[in-house]
VEXTOR-193997 format. One record per residue: residue number from 1; residue in three letters; x, y, z of N, C-alpha, C, O in turn. Coordinates in steps of 0.2 Angstrom, whole numbers, plus 2048, in hexadecimal, padded with zeros to 3 digits. Atoms other than C-alpha are relative to their C-alpha. Layout:
<rs>
 pos code n.u n.v n.w ca.u ca.v ca.w c.u c.v c.w o.u o.v o.w
 NUM  Ala   X   Y   Z    X    Y    Z   X   Y   Z   X   Y   Z
...
</rs>
This chain:
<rs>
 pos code n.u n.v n.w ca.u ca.v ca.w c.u c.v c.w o.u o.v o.w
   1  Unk 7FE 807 803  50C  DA9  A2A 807 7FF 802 80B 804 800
   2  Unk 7F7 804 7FD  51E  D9F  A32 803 7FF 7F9 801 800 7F3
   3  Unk 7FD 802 807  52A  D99  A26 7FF 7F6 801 800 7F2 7FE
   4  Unk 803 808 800  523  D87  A2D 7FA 7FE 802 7F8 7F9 803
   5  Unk 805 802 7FC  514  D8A  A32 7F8 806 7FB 7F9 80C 7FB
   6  Unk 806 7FB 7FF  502  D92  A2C 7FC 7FF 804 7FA 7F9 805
   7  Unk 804 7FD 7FD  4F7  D99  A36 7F9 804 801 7FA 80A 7FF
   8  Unk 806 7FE 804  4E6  D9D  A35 7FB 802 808 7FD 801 80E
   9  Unk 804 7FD 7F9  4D8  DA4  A43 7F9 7FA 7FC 7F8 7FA 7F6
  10  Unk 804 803 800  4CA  D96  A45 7F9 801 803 7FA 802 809
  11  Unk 804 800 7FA  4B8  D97  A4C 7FE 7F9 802 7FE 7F4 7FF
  12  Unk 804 805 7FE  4B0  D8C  A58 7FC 801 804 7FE 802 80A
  13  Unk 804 7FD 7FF  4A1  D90  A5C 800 808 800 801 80A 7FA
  14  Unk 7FD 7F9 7FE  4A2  DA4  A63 806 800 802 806 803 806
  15  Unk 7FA 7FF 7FC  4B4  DA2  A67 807 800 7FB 807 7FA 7F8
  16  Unk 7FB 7FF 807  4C3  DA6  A5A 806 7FB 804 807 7FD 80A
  17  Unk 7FA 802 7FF  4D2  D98  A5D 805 801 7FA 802 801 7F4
  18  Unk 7FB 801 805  4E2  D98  A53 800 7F8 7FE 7FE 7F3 801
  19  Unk 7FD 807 803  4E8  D8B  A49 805 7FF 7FC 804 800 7F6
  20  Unk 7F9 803 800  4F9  D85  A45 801 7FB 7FA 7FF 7F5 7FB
  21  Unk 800 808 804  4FC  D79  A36 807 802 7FD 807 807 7FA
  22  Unk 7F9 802 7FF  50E  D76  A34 7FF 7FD 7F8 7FB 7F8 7F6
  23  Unk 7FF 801 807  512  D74  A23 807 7F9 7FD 80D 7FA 7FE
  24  Unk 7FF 804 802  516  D63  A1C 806 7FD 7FC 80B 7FA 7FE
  25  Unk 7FA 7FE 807  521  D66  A0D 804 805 7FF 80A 804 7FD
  26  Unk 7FB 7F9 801  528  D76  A0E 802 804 806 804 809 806
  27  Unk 7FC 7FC 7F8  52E  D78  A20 807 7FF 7FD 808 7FC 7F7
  28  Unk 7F9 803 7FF  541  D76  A23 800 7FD 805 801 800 80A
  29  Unk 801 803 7FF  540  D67  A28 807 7FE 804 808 7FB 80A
  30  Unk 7F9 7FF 7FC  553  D68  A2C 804 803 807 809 803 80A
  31  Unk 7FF 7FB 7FB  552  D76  A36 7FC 7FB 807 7FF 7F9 80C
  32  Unk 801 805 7FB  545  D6A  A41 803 7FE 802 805 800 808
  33  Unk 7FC 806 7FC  54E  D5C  A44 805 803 805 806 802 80A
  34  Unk 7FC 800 7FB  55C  D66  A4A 800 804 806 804 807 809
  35  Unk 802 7FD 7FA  554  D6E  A56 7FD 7FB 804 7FF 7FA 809
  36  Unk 804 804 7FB  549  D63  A5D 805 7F8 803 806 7F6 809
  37  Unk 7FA 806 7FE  558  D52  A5B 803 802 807 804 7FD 80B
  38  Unk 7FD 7FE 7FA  561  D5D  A69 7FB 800 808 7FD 801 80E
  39  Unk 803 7FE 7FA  551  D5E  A74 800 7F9 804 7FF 7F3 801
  40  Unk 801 809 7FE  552  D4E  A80 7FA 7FE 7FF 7F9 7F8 7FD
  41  Unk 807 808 802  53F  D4C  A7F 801 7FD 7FC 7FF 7F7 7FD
  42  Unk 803 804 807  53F  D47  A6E 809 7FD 7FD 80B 7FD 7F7
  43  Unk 7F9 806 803  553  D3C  A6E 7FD 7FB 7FD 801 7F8 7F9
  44  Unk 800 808 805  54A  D2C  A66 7FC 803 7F9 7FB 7FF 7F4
  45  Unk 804 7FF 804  541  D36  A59 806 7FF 7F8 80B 802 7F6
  46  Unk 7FF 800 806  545  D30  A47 801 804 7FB 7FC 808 7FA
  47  Unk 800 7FA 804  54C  D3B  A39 7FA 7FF 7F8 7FC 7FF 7F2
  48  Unk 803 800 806  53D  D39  A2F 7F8 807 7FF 7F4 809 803
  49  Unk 804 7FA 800  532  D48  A28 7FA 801 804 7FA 804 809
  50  Unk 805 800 7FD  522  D46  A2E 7FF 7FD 808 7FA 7FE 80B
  51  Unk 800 7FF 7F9  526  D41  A3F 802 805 802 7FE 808 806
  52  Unk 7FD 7FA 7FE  530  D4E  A42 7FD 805 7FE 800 80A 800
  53  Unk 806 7FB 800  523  D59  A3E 7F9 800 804 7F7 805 806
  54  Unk 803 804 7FC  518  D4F  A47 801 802 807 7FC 805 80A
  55  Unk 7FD 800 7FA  522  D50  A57 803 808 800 804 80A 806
  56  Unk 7FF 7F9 801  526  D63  A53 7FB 805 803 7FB 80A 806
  57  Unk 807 7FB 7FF  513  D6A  A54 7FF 7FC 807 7FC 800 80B
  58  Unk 802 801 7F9  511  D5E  A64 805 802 804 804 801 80A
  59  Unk 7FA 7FD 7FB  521  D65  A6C 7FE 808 802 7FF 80A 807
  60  Unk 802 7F8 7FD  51A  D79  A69 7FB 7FE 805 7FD 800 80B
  61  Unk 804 801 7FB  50B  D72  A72 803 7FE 807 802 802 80C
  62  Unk 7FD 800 7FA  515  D6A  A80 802 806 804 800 807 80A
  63  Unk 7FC 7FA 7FE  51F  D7A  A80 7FB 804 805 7FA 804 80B
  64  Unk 806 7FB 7FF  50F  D86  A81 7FD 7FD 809 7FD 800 80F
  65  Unk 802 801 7F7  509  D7C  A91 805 801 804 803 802 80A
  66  Unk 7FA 7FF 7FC  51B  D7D  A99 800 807 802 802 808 808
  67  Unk 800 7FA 802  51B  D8F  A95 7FA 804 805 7FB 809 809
  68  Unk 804 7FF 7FA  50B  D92  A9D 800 7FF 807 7FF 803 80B
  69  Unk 7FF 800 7F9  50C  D8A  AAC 804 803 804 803 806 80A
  70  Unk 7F8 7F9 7FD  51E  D94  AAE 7FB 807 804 7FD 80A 809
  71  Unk 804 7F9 801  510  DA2  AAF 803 806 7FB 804 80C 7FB
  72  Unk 7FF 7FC 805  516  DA7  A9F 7FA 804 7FC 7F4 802 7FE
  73  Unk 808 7FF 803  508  DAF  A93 800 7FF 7FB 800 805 7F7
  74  Unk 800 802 805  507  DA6  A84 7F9 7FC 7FE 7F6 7F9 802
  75  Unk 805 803 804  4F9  DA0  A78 7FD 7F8 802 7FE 7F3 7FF
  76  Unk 801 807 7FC  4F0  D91  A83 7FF 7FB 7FA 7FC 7FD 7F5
  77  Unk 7FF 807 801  4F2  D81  A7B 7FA 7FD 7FF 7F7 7FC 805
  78  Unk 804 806 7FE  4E2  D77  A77 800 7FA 7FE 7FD 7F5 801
  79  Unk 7FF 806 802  4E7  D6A  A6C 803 801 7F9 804 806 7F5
  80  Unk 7FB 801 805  4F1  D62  A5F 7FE 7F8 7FC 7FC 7F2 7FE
  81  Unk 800 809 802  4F2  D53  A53 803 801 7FA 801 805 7F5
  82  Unk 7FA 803 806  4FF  D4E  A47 804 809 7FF 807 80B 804
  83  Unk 7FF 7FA 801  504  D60  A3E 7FB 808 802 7FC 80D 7FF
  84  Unk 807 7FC 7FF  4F4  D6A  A44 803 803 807 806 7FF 809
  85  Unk 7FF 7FF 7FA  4F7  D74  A54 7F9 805 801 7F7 80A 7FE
  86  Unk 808 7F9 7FD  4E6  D7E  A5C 800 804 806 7FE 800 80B
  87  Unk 800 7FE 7FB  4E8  D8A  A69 7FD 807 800 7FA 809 7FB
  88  Unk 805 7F9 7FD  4E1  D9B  A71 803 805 7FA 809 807 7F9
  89  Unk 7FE 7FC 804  4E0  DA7  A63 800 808 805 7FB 809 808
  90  Unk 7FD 7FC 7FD  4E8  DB7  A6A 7FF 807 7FB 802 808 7F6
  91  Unk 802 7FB 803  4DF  DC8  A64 7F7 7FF 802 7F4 7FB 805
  92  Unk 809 803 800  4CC  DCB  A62 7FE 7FF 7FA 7FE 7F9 7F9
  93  Unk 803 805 804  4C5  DC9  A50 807 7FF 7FB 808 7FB 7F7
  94  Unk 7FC 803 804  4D6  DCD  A49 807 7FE 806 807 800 80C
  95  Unk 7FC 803 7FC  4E6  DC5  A50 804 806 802 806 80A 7FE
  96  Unk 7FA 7FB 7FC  4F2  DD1  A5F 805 800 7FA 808 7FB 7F7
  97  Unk 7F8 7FC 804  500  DDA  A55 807 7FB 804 807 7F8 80A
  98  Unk 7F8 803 7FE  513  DD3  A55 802 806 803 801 80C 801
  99  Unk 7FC 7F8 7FC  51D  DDF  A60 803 804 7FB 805 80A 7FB
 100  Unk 7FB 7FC 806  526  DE3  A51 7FB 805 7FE 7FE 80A 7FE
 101  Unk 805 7FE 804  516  DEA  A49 7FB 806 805 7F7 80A 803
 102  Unk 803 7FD 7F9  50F  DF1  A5A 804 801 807 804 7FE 80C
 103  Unk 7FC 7FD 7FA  51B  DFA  A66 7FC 804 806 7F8 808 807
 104  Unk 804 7FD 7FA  517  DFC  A78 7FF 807 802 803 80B 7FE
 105  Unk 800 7F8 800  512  E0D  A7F 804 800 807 806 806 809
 106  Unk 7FC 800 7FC  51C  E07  A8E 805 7FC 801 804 7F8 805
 107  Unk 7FD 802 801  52A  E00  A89 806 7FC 804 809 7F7 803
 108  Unk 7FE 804 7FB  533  DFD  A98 7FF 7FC 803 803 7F8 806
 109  Unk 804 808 7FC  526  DF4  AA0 7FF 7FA 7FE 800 7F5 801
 110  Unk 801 804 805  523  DEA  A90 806 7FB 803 806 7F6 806
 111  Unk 7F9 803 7FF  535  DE6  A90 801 7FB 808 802 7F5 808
 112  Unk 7FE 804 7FA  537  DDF  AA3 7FA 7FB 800 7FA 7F6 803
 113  Unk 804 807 800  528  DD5  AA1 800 7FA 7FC 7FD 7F4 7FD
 114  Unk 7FF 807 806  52E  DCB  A91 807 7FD 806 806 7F8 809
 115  Unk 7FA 801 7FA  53F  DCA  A9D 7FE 7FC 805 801 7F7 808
 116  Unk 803 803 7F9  535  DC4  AAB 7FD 7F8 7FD 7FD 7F3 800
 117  Unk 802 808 805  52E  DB5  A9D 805 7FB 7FF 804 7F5 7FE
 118  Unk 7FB 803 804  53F  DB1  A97 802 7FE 808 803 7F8 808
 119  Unk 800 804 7FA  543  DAD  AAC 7FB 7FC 801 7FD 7F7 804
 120  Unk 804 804 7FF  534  DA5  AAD 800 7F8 7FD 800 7F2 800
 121  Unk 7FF 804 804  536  D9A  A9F 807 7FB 803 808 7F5 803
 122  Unk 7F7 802 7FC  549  D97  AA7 7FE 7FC 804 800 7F6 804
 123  Unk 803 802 7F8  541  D92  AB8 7FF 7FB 800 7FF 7F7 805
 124  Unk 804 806 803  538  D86  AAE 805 7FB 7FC 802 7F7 7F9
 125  Unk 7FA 802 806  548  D7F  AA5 7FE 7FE 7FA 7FE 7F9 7F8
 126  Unk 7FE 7FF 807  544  D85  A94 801 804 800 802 808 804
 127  Unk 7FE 7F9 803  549  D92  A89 7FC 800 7FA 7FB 7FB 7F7
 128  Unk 805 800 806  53E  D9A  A7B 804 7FD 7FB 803 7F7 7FA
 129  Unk 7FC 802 806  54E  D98  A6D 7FE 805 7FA 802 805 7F6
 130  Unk 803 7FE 807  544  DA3  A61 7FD 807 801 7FA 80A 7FD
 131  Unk 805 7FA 7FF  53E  DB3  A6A 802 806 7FE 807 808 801
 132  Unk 7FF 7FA 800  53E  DC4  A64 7FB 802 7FC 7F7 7FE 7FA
 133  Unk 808 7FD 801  531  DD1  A5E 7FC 7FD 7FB 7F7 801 7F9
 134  Unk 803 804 805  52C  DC5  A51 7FB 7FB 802 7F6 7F9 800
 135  Unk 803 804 7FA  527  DB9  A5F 7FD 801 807 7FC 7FE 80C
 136  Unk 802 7FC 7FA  521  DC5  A6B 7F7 804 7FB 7F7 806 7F6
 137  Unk 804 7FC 803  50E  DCC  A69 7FD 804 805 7FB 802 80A
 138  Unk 803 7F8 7FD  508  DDE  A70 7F7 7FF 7FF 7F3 801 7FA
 139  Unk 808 800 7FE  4F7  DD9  A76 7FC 805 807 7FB 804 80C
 140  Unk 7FF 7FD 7FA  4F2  DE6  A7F 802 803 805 7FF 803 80B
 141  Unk 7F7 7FE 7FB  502  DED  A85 800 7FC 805 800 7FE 80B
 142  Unk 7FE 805 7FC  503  DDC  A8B 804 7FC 7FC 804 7FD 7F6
 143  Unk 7FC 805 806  511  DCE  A85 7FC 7FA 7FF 7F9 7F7 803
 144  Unk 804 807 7FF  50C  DBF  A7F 805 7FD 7FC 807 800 7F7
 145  Unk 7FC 803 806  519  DB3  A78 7FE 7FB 7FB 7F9 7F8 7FC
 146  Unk 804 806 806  516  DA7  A6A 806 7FF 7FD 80B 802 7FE
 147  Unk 7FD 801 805  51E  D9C  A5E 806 7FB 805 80C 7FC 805
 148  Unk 7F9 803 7FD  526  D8E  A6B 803 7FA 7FE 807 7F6 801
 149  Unk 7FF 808 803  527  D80  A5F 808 7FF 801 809 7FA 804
 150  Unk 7FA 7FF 7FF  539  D84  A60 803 7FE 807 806 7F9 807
 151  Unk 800 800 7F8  53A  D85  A73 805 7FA 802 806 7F7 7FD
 152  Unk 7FC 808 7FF  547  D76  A7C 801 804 807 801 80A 80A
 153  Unk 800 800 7F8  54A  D73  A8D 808 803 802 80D 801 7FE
 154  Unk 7FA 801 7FD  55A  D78  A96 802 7FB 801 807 7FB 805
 155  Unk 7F9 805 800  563  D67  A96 802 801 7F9 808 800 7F9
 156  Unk 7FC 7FF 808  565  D6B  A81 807 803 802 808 806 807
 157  Unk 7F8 7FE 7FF  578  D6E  A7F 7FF 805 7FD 805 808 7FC
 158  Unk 800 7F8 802  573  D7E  A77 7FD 805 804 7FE 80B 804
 159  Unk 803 7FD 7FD  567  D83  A83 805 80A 800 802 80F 7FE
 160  Unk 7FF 7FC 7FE  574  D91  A89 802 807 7F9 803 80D 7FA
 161  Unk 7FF 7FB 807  577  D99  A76 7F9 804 7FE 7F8 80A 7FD
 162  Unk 807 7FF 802  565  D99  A73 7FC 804 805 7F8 808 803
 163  Unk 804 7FC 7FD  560  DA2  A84 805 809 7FC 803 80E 7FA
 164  Unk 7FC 7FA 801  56F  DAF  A80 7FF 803 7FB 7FF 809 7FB
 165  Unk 805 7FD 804  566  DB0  A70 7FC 806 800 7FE 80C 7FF
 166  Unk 807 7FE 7FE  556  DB5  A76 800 806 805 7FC 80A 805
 167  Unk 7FE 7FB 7FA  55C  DC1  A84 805 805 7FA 804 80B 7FB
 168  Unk 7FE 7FB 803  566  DCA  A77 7FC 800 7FA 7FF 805 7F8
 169  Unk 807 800 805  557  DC9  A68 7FC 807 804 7FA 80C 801
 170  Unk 805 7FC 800  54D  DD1  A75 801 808 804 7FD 80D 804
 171  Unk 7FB 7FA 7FF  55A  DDE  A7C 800 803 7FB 7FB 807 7FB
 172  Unk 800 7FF 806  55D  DE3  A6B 7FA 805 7FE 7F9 80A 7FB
 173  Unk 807 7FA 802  54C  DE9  A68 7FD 805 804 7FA 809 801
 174  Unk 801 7FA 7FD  549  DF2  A77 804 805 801 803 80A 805
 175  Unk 7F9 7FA 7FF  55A  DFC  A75 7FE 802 7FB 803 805 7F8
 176  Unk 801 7FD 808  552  E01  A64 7F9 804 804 7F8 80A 801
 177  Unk 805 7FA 7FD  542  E0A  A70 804 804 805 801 808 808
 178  Unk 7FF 7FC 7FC  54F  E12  A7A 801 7FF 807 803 803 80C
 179  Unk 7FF 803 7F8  551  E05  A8A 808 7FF 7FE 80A 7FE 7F8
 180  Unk 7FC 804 7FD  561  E01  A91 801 7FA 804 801 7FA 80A
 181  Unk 800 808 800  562  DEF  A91 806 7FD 800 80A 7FF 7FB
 182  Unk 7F8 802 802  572  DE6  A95 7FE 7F7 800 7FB 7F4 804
 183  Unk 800 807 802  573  DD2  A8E 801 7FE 807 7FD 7FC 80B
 184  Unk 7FD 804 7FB  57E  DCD  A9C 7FD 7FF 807 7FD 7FA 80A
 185  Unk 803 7FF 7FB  576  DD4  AAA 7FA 7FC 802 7F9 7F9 807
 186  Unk 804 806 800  566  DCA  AA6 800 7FB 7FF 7FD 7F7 802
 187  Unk 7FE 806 7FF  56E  DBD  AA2 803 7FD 807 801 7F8 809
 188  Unk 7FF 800 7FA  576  DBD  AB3 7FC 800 802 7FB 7FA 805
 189  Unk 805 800 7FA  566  DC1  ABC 7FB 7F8 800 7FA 7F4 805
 190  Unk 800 807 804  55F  DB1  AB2 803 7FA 805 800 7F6 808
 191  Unk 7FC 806 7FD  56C  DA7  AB8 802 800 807 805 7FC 809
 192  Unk 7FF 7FF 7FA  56D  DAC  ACA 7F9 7FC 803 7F9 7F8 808
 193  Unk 808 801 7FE  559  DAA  ACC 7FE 7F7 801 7FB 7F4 805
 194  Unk 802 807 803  55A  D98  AC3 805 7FC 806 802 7F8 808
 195  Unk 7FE 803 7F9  567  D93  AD1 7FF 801 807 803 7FF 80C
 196  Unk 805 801 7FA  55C  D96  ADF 7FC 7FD 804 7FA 7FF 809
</rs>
């Protein structure tokens, strides 16, 4: 469970999908707007609660198909309406561990493949804004990212706070298994790739 969101595993027919319901009254509503006010999709959007919640759950979805096309590996998208999000539930009957909860047995492969998400996602002109092992799932000593409601494009004026975030978020935790991970150098490499 998010601090904006519950989440719950659905069936439909033989097939388990997640389900997203973005919580109405007890999100931080503030914390919203001011992330999503900065993303240019949503400049005309109104500061009123239910839209902005509204436009919040349809923006992870946006994100999720952004993310995937990138050839990132995140929870496919099937559909959305108002506060409801439905997409690919990721596990078999119970849902894939958070990295925090389930450490790779290859840690530095692990690592270079979230690294290789967080350029893709760049390539893509966005940035997660939110990732680390809380938003990372060990499916299989595979990554899967989740959790892009947050997500904004590189024109945001924070974009470049928010990747340096996330690159140090996800450094941080693999220098606690024993990798040497340096912020800048990936952020460099990042930034090198993205002007080619």
């Amino acid at each position: 469970m998010g601090k904006e969101a519950n989440v719950f595993s659905a069936r439909t027919g033989d097939k388990l999908v997640a389900v997203k319901i973005y919580r109405l009254e007890t999100c931080d509503f503030n914390r919203m707007y001011d992330y999503i006010r900065a993303d240019p999709r949503y400049s005309g959007l109104r500061r009123r609660r239910r839209l902005v919640i509204f436009a919040w759950c349809q923006r992870e979805y946006r994100n999720l198909l952004k993310a995937r096309a990138a050839g990132v590996r995140v929870p496919s998208p099937i559909a959305f309406l108002n506060n409801v999000l439905v997409s690919e539930f990721i596990g078999d009957e119970e849902p894939a561990p958070k990295l925090k909860d389930a450490l790779p047995k290859d840690p530095a492969d692990f690592a270079e493949r979230v690294i290789d998400y967080i350029k893709k996602l760049y390539n893509a002109g966005m940035v997660h804004t939110d990732l680390s092992e809380y938003n990372i799932l060990n499916w299989n000593e595979n990554p899967v990212l989740i959790d892009f409601s947050q997500a904004t494009t590189v024109d945001n004026p924070n974009f470049k706070e928010y990747l340096d975030r996330d690159i140090n978020n996800v450094c941080r935790f693999f220098r606690k298994l024993g990798l040497n991970l340096e912020n800048e150098k990936i952020l460099k490499e990042i930034s090198l790739k993205g002007n080619n």
